[in-house]
C-alpha positions, 0 to 999 in steps of 0.5 A: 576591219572597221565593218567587222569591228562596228558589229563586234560592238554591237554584238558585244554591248548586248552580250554583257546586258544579257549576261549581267542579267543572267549572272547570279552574284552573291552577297555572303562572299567571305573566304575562311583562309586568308590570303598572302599579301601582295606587297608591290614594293617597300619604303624605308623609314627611320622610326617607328610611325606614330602616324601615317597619312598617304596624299597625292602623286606617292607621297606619304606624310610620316610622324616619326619621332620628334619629326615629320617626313615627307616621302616619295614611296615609289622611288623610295626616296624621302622628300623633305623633313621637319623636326621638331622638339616634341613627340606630340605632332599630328597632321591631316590632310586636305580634302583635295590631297595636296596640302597637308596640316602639321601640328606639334604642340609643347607645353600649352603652344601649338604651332599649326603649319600648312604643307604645299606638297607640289611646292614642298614648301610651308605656306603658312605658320601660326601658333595657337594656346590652349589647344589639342594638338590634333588638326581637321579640316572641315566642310564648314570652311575648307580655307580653315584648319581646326583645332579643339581646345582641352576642355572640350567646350569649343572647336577654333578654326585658324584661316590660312588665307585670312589669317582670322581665327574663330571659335565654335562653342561645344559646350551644350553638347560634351557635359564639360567632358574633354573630346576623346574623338572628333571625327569630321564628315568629308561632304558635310559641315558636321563632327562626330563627338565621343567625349571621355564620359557616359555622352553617347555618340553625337553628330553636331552640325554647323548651322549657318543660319545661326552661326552655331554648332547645334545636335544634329543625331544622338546615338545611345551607348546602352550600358558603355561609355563612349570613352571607350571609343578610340577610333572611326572615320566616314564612307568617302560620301559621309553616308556611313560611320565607322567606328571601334569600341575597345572591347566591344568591337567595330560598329557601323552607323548607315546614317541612309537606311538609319541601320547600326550593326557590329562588323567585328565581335573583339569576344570571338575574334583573337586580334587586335585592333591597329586601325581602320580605314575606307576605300576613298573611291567605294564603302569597302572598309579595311581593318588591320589587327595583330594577335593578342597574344604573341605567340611567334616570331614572325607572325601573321597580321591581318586585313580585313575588308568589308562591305559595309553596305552589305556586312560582308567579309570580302576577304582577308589577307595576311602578313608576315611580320616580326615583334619588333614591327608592331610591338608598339601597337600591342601595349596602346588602347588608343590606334595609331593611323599606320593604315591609308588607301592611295587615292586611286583605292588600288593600294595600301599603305601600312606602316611598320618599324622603319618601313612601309609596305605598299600593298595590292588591294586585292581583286575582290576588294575592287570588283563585284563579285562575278567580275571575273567569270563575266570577262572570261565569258564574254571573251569565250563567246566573242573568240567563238564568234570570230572563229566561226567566221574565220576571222582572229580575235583582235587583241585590242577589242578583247581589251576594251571589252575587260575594261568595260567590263571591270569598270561596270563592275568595279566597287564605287558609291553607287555601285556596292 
């Protein structure tokens, strides 16, 4: 058996070379009908979302109304709970995916928390005036949650380990203008500015040397204002910007290969944009939208996928849904984030009226394409090659052999 299973080895790892090489693959891989959603299993909630953000382990951080809850989507089943006397809360979540950042502002008071998701404990507590109640974490210190202020004319990060505040002016770049957007990258110490005038799109970096946020890149707007602006987020390797224009459609900027393109024409389609979000292990991007026009209970909505790298449409699926699931989403310009990839990139979330559905990521959102006719063949050529010597085809070789497979196969930053 073991003489057997070293030459099957042998026989197996030249078969794929020669087959990958051989195995034509196509870029234009879009499919016209969508496909049904696969939905694993379904979270009860208690509100409708103002915002949902998926951590580590199944645990998923919902702002509800006057709240935020923590649940455990695979057992359905709702951790912990923090209420608040005000609507205005927002969080974000760590790069590492275990503590989460919640902010709930009234009047001019904002009380910053930080969330230790393994302890379920708040680790640390602070309030700050004079701020957007929208939190970040940033590549400029990782021990720091960051804050803009109204005005636009400065970010202040708060250090959950030293308790230190420090600020970084904004105002040689925003014109006096309030911040519409401020999208952080996730490998570098840089933002993404839209503000709510004619500035076009900047990327500032934090320059240590100098202690300071300078313009890195300027990107123009032609004729359209970047207030216009309502939403974007980053590749996982902070390569490629995503971003949506509220009745343009939805652009990309490949900061690599120095390319801008439009995804989405908002003149030919007839849905509307709910939210965006990147595969967190690839640059396969996932756009949910609804009709416009509401014209039956229930309906259908949508997820695109995207290769970004290629402009491609991988492939659509649907969802049927009721008005009353997304009703909320029909009358804001400004997206809610009601869609988040788990960790692994195998899932997604997608928060709706007093639910959340988990969803498959489909296959071909996963693997290249090919993926599956290169595994069929090579099981087909391996089965015969034991046939031929009277021999039975050893399941677990037969699944080595799809796991090397799928792995090579499978979407990743370098792999696209």
């Amino acid at each position: 058996m073991i003489h057997h299973l070293s030459r099957c080895i042998i026989i197996n790892i030249s078969f794929i070379v020669a087959l990958c090489q051989a195995m034509e693959t196509t870029n234009n891989f879009t499919f016209i009908r969508p496909h049904a959603s696969i939905i694993l299993s379904t979270l009860t909630t208690k509100e409708f979302p103002q915002s949902m953000q998926c951590l580590y382990n199944n645990i998923v951080a919902l702002i509800e109304k006057k709240q935020c809850s923590i649940y455990n989507y695979s057992t359905n089943s709702i951790i912990n709970t923090f209420n608040y006397d005000t609507e205005t809360i927002h969080t974000a979540v760590h790069p590492y995916k275990k503590l989460l950042a919640i902010c709930s502002k009234k009047d001019n008071t904002n009380t910053i928390q930080l969330y230790d998701t393994t302890t379920n404990q708040i680790l640390w507590q602070h309030t700050a005036t004079n701020c957007n109640s929208e939190p970040l974490f940033s590549q400029i210190n990782n021990d720091a949650i960051f804050l803009s202020n109204q005005e636009a004319y400065a970010i202040h990060s708060f250090n959950y380990k030293n308790n230190r505040r420090k600020s970084y002016s904004l105002f040689a770049h925003t014109s006096a203008a309030t911040i519409k957007c401020l999208i952080t990258n996730p490998t570098q110490p840089e933002f993404t500015l839209f503000t709510k005038n004619l500035d076009d799109i900047k990327i500032l970096r934090y320059n240590k040397c100098i202690d300071s946020i300078i313009t890195k890149n300027t990107y123009q707007t032609a004729d359209w204002k970047s207030g216009e602006m309502t939403d974007g987020c980053y590749s996982p390797d902070g390569s490629i910007l995503a971003y949506n224009h509220a009745y343009l459609g939805i652009f990309t900027i490949d900061f690599k290969e120095n390319l801008r393109d439009k995804l989405i024409d908002y003149q030919k389609k007839k849905t509307k944009f709910c939210a965006m979000i990147f595969n967190p292990t690839s640059f396969i991007l996932a756009v949910f939208s609804i009709p416009v026009m509401l014209y039956s209970n229930p309906m259908k909505a949508f997820i695109t996928y995207f290769n970004t790298k290629q402009q491609t449409i991988l492939i659509q699926t649907e969802l049927t849904i009721c008005i009353d699931d997304i009703s909320p989403y029909m009358f804001r310009l400004d997206p809610n984030r009601c869609i988040d990839f788990a960790p692994d990139g195998t899932q997604l979330i997608v928060a709706l009226y007093k639910r959340c559905l988990i969803l498959k990521v489909p296959f071909n959102a996963l693997y290249l394409p090919g993926a599956k006719n290169k595994c069929i063949s090579a099981c087909f050529a391996l089965r015969n090659y034991f046939n031929n010597n009277n021999e039975q085809f050893p399941q677990d070789i037969k699944h080595l052999l799809i796991d090397y497979l799928l792995s090579a196969c499978k979407y990743s930053l370098t792999n696209h």
